[in-house]
N, C-alpha and C positions, 0 to 999 in steps of 0.2 A: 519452358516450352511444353504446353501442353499436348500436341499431338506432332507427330512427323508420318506425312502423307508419303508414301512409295508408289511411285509408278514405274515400270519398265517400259521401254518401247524397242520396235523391230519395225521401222519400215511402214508407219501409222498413216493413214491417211489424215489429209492435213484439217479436213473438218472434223473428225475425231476426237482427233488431239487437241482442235481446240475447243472443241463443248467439256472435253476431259477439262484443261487450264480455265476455263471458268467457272465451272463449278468449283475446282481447287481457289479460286481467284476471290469467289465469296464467302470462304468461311471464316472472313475477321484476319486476325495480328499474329492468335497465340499458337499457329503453326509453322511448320516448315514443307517443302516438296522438294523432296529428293527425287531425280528423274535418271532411270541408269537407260542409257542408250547401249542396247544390247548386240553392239556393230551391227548397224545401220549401214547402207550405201554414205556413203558422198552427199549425194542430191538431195536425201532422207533426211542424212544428220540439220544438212543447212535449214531444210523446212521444219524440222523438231525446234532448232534455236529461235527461228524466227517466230513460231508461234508461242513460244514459253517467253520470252520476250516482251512479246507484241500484248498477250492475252492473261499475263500473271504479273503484271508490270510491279506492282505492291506486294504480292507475296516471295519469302524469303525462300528461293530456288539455291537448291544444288544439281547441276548436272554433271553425272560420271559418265564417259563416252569410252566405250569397251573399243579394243582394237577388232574385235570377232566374235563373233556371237558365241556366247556361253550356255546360253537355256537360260530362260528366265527364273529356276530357282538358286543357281549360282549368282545370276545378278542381283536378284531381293539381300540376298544373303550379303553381296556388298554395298545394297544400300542400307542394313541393317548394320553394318558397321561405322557408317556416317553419322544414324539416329540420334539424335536428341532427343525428340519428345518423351514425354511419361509415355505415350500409346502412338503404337501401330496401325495406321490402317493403309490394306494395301488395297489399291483404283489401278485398275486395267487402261490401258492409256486410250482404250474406245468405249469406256463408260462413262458416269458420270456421280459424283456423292450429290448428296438433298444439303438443301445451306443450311438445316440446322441438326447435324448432324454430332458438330464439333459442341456447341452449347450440351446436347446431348449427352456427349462425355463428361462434358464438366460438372454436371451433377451426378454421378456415379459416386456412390460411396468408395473409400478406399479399398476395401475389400474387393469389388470386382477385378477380373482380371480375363474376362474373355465376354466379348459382346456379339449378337446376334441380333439382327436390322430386320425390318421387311424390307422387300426388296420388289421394285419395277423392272419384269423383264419387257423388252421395247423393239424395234427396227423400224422400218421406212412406214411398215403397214399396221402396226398393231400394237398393243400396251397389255401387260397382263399384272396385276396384283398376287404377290403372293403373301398371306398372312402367314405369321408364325404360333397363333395360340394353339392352335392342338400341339406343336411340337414341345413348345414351352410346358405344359401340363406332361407329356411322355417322359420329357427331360428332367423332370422334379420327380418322376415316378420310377425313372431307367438307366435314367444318366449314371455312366462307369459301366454300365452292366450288359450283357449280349444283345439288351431290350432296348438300348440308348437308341434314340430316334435318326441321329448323326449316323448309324453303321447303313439303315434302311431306306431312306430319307433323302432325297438331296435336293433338301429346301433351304440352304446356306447360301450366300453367295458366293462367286467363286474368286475367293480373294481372304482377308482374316484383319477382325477389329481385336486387337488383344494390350495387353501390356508389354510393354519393349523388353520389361524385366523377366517375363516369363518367354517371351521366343528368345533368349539369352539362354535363358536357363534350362531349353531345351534344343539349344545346336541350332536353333537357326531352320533352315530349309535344308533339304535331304538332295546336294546338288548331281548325286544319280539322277533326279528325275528331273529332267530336262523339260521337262512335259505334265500335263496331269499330277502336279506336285498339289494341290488344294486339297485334296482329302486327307493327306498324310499329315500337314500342319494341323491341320484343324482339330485331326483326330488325336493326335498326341498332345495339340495344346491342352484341351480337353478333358484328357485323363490324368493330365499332372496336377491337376487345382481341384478343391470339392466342387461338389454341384449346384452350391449357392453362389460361388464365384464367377459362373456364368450365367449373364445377363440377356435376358428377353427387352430387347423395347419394341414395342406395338407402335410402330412409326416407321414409313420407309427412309430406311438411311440410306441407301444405294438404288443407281440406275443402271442394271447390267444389258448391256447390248447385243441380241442374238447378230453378229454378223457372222458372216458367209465366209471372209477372209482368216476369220479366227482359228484356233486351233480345235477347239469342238464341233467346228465344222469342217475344217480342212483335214485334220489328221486325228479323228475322231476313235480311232481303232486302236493308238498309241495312249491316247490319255484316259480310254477305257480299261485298257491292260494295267496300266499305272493308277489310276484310281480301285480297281477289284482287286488288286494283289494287295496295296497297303492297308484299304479297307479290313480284306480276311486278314491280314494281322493285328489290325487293332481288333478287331471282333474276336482272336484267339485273345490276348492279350488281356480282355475283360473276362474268360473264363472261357470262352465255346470251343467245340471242340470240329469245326467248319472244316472241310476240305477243298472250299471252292465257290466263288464271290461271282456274281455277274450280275448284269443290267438286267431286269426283268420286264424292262418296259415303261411307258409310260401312261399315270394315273389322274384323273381330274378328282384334286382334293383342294375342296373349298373353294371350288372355280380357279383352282391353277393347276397346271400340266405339272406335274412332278414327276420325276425319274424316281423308280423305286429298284431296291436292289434285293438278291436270292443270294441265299447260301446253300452248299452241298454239306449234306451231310454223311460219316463214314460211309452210311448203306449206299449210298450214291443216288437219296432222294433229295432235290432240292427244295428248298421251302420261304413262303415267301414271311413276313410280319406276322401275318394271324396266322397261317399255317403255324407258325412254332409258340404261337403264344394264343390260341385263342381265346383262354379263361379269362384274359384280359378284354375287355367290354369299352375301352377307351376311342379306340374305332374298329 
């Protein structure tokens, strides 16, 4: 099995879920989709089945139905113990992957072991491109270091393509964070492998959905907290000596809105990318 697709759901609206199950629907034989229903209502669960059902009729489904919601990194965590596939990719169950996503992996030399997509951010009104080459150039120049693009940056989607072998081999999801768990996977996948093990493709593999119901929208203040706190540890952990992580707002780079993030430093000056690193000339 070349890939096992993880999605979690809570309560998904039913078109959602099923642009989610067709894009899972199209990508060929040599996957699985693990779906953990992360106690759902009643009325929920039945419209979760009938649409994975109805709309993945060919692809090889697992669904695990929680008795009460756990957070969604407790749940990945036990679809992670289901996994088959060589590689993980985990799909928010109101996005959507590109069909050739999965081909995508299959030519991966062995040696990879963490991948990074473009990615279409999207809603009712709008479509946004986000490229990844300048980050791929910072990433071959910073990666492991206070300077890695992943600490400043959050041009990742909010999800993780990696090998099963390595979110194994690093415990999985951190089931503390209920919430705002994407940075903390990402960033400890990251640091456990060299910098040639993760992979740029210049091709959007993911279509992440700004909705309204979400949690970066609805409880934006909790997965902010969650995202800066593990942030400043992986950013100690590559050397820095940071006090203190936070959103600094949002940047148009390369014609995409990116979120960029500040660190404090002891004097209690925060600073943002170039602030701390101007001699660099890369942007």
């Amino acid at each position: 099995m070349l890939a096992s697709v993880i999605t979690c759901i809570f309560n998904q609206r039913e078109e959602y879920l099923q642009q989610c199950a067709q894009s899972v629907a199209q990508q060929g034989s040599d996957i699985e989709w693990i779906v953990v229903d992360d106690g759902s209502c009643p009325d929920a669960k039945r419209v979760h089945r009938r649409v994975i059902d109805s709309d993945a009729p060919n692809t090889k489904v697992r669904l695990i139905e929680l008795p009460e919601n756990i957070g969604i990194a407790d749940a990945r965590n036990h679809a992670l113990e289901s996994a088959s596939g060589q590689w993980i990719i985990v799909l928010d169950s109101d996005d959507r992957l590109t069909p050739d996503i999965i081909s995508a992996l299959a030519n991966l030399p062995d040696f990879a072991q963490v991948v990074c997509v473009e990615v279409n951010y999207f809603d009712e009104c709008m479509a946004e491109h986000r490229p990844i080459t300048r980050y791929e150039r910072l990433f071959q120049m910073y990666g492991g270091t206070t300077r890695d693009p992943f600490l400043w940056f959050d041009f990742y989607y909010h999800g993780i393509i990696t090998r099963r072998s390595l979110l194994n081999e690093i415990g999985g999801y951190n089931p503390a964070l209920r919430i705002g768990e994407d940075q903390d996977i990402l960033l400890r996948a990251t640091e456990a492998v060299a910098t040639d093990q993760v992979f740029f493709l210049n091709q959007v593999g993911y279509e992440y959905r700004n909705n309204p119901a979400g949690v970066c929208n609805s409880r934006w203040s909790e997965v902010a907290a969650n995202y800066t706190r593990t942030m400043l540890e992986a950013a100690n952990r590559r050397g820095g000596r940071f006090v203190g992580c936070c959103r600094a707002g949002t940047e148009m780079i390369d014609d995409a809105a990116v979120d960029c993030y500040s660190y404090q430093l002891i004097s209690g000056e925060w600073v943002s990318w170039r602030d701390c690193y101007r001699q660099c000339t890369v942007i």
